[in-house]
ZAFIVEX-338811 format. One record per residue: residue in three letters; residue number from 1; x, y, z of N, C-alpha, C in turn. Coordinates in nm, 2 decimals. Example, Ala and Ser with C-alpha at 12.3 -4.5 7.8 and 13.67 -1.06 7.14 Angstrom:
# residues 2
- aa,i,nc1,nc2,nc3,cac1,cac2,cac3,cc1,cc2,cc3
- ALA,1,1.32,-0.57,0.78,1.23,-0.45,0.78,1.32,-0.33,0.78 .
- SER,2,1.28,-0.22,0.71,1.37,-0.11,0.71,1.29,0.00,0.79 .
# end
This chain:
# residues 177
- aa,i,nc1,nc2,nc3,cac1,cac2,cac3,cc1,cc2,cc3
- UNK,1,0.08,-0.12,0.00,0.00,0.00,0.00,0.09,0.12,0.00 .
- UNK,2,0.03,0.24,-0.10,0.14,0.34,-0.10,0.10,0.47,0.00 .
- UNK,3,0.13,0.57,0.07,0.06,0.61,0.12,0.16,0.80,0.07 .
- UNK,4,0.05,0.85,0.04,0.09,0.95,-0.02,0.13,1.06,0.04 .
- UNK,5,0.12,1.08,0.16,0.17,1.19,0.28,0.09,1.33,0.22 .
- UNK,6,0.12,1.43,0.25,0.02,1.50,0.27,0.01,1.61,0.13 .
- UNK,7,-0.15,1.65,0.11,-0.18,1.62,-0.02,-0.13,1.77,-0.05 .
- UNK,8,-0.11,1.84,-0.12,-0.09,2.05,-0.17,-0.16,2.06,-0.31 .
- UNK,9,-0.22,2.13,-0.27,-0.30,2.21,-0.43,-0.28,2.30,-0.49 .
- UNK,10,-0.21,2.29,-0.54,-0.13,2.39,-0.64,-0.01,2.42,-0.61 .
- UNK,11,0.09,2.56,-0.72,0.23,2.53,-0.70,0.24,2.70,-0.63 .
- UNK,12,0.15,2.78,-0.69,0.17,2.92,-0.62,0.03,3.00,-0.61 .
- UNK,13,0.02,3.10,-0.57,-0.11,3.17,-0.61,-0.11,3.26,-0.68 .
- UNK,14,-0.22,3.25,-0.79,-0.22,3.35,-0.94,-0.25,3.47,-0.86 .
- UNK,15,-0.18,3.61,-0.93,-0.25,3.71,-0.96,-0.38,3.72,-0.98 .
- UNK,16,-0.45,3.87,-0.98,-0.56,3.88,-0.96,-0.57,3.97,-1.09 .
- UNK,17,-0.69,3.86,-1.15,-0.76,3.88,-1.35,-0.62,3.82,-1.37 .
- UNK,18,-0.56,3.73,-1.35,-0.45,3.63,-1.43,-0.58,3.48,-1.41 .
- UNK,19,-0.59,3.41,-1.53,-0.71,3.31,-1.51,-0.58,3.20,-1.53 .
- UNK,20,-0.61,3.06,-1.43,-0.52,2.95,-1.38,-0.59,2.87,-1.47 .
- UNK,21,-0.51,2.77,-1.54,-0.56,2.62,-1.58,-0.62,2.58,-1.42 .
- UNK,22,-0.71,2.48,-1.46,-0.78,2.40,-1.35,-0.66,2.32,-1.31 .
- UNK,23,-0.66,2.25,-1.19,-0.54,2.13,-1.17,-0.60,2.03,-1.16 .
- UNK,24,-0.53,1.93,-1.20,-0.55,1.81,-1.23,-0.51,1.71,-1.16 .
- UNK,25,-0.39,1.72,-1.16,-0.30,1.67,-1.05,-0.23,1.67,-0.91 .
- UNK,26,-0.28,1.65,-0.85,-0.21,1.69,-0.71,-0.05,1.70,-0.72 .
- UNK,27,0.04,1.82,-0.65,0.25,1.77,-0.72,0.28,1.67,-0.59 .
- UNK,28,0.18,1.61,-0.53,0.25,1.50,-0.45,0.20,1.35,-0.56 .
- UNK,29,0.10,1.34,-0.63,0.07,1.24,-0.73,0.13,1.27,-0.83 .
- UNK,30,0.17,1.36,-0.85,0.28,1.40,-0.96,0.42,1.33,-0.94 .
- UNK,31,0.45,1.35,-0.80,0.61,1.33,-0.80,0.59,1.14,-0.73 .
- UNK,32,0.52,1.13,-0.67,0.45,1.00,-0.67,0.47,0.89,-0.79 .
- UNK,33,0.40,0.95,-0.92,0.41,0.89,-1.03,0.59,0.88,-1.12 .
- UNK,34,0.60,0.98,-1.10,0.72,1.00,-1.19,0.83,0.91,-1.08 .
- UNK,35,0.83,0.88,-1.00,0.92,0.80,-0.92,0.89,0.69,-0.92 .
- UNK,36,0.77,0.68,-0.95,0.71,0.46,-0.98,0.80,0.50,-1.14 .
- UNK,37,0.74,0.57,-1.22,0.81,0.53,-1.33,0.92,0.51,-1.33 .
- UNK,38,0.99,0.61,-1.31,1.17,0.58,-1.27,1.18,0.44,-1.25 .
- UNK,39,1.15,0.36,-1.13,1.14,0.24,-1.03,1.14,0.17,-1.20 .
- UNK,40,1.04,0.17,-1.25,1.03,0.08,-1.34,1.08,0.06,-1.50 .
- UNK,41,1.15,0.13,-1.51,1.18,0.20,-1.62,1.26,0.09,-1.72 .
- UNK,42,1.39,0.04,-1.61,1.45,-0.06,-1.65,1.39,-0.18,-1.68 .
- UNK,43,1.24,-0.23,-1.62,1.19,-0.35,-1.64,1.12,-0.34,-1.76 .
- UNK,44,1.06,-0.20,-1.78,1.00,-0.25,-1.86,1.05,-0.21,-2.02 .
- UNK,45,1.19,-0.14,-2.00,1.27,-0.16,-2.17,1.30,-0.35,-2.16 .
- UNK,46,1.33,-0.44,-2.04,1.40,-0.59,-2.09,1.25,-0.67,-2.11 .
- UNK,47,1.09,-0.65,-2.06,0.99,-0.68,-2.12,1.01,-0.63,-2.26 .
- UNK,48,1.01,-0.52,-2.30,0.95,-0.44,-2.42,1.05,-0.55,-2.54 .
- UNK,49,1.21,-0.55,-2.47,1.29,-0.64,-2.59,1.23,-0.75,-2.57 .
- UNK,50,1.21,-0.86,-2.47,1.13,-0.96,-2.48,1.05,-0.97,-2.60 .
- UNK,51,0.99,-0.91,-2.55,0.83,-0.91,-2.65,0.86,-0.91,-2.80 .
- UNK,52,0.95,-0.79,-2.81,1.03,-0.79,-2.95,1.09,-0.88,-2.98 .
- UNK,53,1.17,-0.94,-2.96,1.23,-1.08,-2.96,1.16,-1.21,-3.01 .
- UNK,54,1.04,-1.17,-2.93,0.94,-1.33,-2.98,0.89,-1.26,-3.09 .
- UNK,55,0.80,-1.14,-3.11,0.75,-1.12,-3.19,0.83,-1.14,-3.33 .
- UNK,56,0.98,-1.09,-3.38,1.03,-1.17,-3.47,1.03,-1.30,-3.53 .
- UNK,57,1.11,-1.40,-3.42,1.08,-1.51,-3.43,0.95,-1.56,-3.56 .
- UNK,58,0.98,-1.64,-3.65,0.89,-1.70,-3.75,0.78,-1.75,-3.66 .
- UNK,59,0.84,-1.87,-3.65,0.70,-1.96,-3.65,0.72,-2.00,-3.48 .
- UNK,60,0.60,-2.01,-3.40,0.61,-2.07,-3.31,0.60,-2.18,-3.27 .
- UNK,61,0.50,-2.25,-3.35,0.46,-2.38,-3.38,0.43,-2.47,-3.51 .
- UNK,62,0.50,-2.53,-3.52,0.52,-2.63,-3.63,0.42,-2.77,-3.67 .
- UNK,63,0.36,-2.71,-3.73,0.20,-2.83,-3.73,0.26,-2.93,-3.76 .
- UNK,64,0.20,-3.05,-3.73,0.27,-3.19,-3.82,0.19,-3.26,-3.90 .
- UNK,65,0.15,-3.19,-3.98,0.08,-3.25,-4.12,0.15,-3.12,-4.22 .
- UNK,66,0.10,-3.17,-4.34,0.13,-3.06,-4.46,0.01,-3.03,-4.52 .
- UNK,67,-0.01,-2.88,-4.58,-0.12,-2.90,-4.64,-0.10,-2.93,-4.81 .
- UNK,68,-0.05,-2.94,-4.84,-0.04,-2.97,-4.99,-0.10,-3.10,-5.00 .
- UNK,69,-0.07,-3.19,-4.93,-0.13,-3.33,-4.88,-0.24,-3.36,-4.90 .
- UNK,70,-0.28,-3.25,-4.76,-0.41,-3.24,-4.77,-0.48,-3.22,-4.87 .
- UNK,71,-0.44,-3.06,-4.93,-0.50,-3.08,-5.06,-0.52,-3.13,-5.15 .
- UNK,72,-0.44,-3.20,-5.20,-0.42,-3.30,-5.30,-0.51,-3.43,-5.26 .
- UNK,73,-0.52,-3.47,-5.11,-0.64,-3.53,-5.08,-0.80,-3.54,-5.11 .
- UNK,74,-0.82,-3.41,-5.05,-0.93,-3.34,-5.10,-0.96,-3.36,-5.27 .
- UNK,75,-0.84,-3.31,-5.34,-0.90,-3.32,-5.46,-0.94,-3.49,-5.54 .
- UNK,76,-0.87,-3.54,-5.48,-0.92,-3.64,-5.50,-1.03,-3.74,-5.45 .
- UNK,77,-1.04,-3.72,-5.32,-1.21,-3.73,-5.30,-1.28,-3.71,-5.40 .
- UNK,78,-1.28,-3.55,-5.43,-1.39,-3.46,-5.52,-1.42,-3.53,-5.67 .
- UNK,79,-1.29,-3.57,-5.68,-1.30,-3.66,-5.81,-1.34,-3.82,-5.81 .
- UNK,80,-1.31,-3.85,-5.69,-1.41,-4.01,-5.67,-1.50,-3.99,-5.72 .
- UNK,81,-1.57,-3.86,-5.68,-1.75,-3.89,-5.68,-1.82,-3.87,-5.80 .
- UNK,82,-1.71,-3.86,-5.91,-1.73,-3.79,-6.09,-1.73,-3.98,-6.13 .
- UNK,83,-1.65,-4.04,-6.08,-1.67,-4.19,-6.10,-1.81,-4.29,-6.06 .
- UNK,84,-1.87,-4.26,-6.13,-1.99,-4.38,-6.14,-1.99,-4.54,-6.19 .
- UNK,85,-2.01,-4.66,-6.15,-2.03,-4.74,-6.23,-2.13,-4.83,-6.16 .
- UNK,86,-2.19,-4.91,-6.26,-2.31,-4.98,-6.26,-2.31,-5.12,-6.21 .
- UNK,87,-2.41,-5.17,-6.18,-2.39,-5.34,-6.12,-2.27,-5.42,-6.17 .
- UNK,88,-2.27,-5.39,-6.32,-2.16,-5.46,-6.35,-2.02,-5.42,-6.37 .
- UNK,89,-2.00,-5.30,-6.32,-1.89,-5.27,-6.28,-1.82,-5.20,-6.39 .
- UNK,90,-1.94,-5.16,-6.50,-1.88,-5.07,-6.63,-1.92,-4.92,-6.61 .
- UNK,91,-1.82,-4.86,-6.62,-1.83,-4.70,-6.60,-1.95,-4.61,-6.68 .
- UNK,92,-2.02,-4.53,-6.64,-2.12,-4.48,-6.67,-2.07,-4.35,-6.68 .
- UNK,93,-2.14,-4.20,-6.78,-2.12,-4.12,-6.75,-2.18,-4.04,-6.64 .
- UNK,94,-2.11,-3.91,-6.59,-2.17,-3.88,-6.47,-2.25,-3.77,-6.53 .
- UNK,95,-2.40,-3.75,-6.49,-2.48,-3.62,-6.52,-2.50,-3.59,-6.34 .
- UNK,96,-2.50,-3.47,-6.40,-2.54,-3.33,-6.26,-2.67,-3.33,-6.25 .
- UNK,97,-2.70,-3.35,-6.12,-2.89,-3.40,-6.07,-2.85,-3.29,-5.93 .
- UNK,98,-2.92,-3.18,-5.98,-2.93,-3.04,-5.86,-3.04,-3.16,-5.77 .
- UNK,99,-3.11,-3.25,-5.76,-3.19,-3.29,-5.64,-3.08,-3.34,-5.55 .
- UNK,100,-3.00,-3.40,-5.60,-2.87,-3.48,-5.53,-2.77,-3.39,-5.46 .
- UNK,101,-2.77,-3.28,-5.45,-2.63,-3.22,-5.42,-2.65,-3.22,-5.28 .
- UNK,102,-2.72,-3.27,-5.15,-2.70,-3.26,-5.03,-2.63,-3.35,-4.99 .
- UNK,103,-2.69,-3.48,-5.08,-2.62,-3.59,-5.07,-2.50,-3.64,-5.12 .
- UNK,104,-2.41,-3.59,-5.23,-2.33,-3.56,-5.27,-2.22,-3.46,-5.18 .
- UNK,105,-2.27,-3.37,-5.13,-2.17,-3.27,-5.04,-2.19,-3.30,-4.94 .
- UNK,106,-2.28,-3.42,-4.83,-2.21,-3.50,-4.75,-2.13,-3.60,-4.73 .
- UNK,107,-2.14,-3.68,-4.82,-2.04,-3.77,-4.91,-1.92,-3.73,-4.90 .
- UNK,108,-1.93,-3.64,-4.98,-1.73,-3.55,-4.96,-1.70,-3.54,-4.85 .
- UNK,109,-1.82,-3.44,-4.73,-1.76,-3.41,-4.62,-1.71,-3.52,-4.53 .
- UNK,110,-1.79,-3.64,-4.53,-1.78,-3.77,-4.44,-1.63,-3.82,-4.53 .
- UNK,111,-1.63,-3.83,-4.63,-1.48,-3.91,-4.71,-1.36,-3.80,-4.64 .
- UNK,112,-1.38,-3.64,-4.66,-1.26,-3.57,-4.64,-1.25,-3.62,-4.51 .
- UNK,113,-1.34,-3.58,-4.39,-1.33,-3.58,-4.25,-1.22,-3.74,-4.19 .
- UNK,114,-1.29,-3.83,-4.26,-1.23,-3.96,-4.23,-1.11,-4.01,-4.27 .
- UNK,115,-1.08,-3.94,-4.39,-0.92,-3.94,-4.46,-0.86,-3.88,-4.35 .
- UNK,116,-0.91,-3.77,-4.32,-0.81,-3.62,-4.18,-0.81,-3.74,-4.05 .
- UNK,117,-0.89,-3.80,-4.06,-0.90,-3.87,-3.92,-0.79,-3.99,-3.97 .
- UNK,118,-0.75,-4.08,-4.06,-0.65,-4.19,-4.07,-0.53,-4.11,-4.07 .
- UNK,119,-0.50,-3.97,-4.09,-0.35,-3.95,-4.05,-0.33,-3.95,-3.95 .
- UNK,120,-0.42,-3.94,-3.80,-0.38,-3.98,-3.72,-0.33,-3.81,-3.63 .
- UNK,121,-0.38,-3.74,-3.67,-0.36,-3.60,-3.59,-0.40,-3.60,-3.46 .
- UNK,122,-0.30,-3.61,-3.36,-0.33,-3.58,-3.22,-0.36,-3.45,-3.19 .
- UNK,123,-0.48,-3.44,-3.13,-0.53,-3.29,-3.06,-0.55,-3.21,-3.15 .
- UNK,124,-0.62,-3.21,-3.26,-0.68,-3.17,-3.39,-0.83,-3.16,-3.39 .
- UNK,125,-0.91,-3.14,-3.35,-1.04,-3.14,-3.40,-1.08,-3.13,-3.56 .
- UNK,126,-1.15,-3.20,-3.57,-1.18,-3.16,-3.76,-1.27,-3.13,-3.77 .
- UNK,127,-1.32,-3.00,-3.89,-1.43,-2.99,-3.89,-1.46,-2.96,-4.11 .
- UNK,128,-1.54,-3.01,-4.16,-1.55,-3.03,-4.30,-1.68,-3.00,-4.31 .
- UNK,129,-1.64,-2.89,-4.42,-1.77,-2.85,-4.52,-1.77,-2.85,-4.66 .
- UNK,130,-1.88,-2.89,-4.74,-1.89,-2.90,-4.85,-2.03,-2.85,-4.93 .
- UNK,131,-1.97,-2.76,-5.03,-2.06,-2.68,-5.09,-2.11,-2.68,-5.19 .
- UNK,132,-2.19,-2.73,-5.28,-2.24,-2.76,-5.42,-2.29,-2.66,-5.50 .
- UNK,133,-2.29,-2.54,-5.57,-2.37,-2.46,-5.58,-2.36,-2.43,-5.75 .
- UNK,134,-2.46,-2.42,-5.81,-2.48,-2.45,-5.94,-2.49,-2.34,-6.02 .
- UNK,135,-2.42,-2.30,-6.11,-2.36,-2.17,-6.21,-2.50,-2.18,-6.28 .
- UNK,136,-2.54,-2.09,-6.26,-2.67,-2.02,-6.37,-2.70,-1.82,-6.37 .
- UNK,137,-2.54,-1.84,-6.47,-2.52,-1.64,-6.52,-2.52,-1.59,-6.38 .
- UNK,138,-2.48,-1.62,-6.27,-2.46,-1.56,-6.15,-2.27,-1.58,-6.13 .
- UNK,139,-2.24,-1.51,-6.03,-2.11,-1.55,-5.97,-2.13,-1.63,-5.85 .
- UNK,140,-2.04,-1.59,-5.78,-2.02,-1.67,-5.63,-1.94,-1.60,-5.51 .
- UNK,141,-1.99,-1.53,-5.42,-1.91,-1.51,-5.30,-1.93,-1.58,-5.17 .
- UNK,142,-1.85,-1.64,-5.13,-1.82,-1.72,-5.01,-1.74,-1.65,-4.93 .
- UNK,143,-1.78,-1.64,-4.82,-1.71,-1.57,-4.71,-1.75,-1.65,-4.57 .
- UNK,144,-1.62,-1.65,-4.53,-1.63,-1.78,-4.41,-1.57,-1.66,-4.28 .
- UNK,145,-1.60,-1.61,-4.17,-1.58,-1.56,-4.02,-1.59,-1.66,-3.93 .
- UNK,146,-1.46,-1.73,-3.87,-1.41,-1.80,-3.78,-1.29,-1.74,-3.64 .
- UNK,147,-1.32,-1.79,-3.55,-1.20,-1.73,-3.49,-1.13,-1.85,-3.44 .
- UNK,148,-1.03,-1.86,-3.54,-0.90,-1.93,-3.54,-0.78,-1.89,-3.48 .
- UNK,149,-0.67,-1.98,-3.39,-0.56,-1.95,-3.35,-0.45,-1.95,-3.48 .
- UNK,150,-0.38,-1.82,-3.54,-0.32,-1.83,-3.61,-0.21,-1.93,-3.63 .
- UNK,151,-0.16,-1.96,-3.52,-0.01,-2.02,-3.51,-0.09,-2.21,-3.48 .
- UNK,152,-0.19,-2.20,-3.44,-0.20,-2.39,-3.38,-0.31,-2.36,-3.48 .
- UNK,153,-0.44,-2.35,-3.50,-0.51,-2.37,-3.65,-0.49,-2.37,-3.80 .
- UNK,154,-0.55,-2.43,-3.90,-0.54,-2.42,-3.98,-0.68,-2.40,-4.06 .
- UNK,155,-0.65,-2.40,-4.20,-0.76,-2.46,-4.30,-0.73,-2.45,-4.40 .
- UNK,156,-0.82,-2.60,-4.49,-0.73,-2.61,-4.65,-0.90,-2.62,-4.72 .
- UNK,157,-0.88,-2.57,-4.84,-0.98,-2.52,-4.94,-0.95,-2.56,-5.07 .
- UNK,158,-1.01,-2.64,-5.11,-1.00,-2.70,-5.24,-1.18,-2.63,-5.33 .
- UNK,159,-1.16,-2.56,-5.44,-1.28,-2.53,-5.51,-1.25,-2.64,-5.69 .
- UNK,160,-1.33,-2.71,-5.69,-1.34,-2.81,-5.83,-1.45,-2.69,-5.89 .
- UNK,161,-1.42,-2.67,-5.99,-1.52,-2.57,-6.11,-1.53,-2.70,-6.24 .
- UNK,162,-1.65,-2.71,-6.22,-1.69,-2.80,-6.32,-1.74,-2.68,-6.46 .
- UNK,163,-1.84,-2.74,-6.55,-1.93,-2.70,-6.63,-2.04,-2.60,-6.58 .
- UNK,164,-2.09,-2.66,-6.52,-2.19,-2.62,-6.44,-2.25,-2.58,-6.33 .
- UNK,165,-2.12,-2.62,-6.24,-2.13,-2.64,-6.11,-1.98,-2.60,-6.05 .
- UNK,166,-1.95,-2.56,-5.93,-1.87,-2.52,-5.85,-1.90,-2.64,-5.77 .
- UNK,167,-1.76,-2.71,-5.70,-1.78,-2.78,-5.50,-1.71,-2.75,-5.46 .
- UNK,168,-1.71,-2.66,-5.32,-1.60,-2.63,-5.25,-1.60,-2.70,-5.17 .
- UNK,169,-1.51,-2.74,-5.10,-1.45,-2.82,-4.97,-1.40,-2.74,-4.92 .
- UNK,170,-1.43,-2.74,-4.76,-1.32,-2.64,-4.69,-1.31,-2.75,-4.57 .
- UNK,171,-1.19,-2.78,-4.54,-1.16,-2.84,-4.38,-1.04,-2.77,-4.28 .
- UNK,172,-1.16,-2.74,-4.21,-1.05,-2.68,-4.07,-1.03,-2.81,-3.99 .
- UNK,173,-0.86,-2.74,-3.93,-0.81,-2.86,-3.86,-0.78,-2.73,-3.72 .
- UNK,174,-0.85,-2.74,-3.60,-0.88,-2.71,-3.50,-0.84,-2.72,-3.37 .
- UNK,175,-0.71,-2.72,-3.30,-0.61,-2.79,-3.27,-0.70,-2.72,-3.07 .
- UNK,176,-0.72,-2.86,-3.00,-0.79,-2.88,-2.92,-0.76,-2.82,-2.76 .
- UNK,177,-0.59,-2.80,-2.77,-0.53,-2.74,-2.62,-0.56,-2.59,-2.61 .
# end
């Protein structure tokens, strides 16, 4: 506890029609302060390099998966599902059925999610979405708001542009500590 000894209001008395700034500060919280700072001055320039020091530093943490991998995963999924074939095991062509796209973009999500799950990522959460959405003289904006830890999260995005149709895949890998 600091105790401030005894308090003075002001430094002199003004003349009379000379108009005083208001005070603000008591010169015992004045000199109070400026002597904590002093006290601290040196701690807090070897914080301040600290901080500078890490903040340099690249990377803090080094994921252990790749995402190229990943991606290249993903895209292959996406292209399983362009593979159709029939009881007897002869290849069919694939037509686009807008009734089917829910079922088709859980498909991918359940294949991506379960491929992320056989590498075997400890303390990763996964989370997979997949998008189907069907080109007719429109564009496309997709905007995703997450709050991700820069340095332990990630996420990989693969978009397949067909003919007629766009699928996005997105999977975040959500790192659990």
């Amino acid at each position: 506890m600091t105790s401030w000894g005894g308090i003075k209001m002001g430094s002199k008395p003004g003349q009379k029609g000379e108009k005083q700034a208001p005070i603000r500060f008591t010169d015992t919280l004045t000199a109070a302060l400026a002597n904590r700072k002093n006290k601290y001055k040196d701690v807090s320039k070897d914080l301040n390099s600290l901080i500078n020091r890490e903040e340099l530093d690249d990377e803090i943490f080094v994921p252990n998966y790749n995402i190229r991998k990943i991606k290249a995963m993903i895209a292959r999924v996406v292209k399983q599902q362009f593979v159709v074939r029939n009881e007897d095991g002869d290849l069919l062509t694939w037509v686009y059925n807008p009734e089917k796209n829910l079922e088709m973009s859980q498909s991918i999500a359940k294949a991506v999610k379960d491929r992320l799950r056989n590498l075997a990522l400890p303390r990763y959460r996964i989370v997979c979405f997949c998008s189907i959405v069907e080109k007719q003289l429109q564009g496309l904006h997709y905007k995703m708001k997450y709050i991700l830890d820069p340095y332990m999260d990630n996420y990989v995005q693969h978009v397949h542009d067909g003919a007629i149709f766009w699928i996005i895949t997105t999977a975040f890998l959500v790192h659990k500590d």
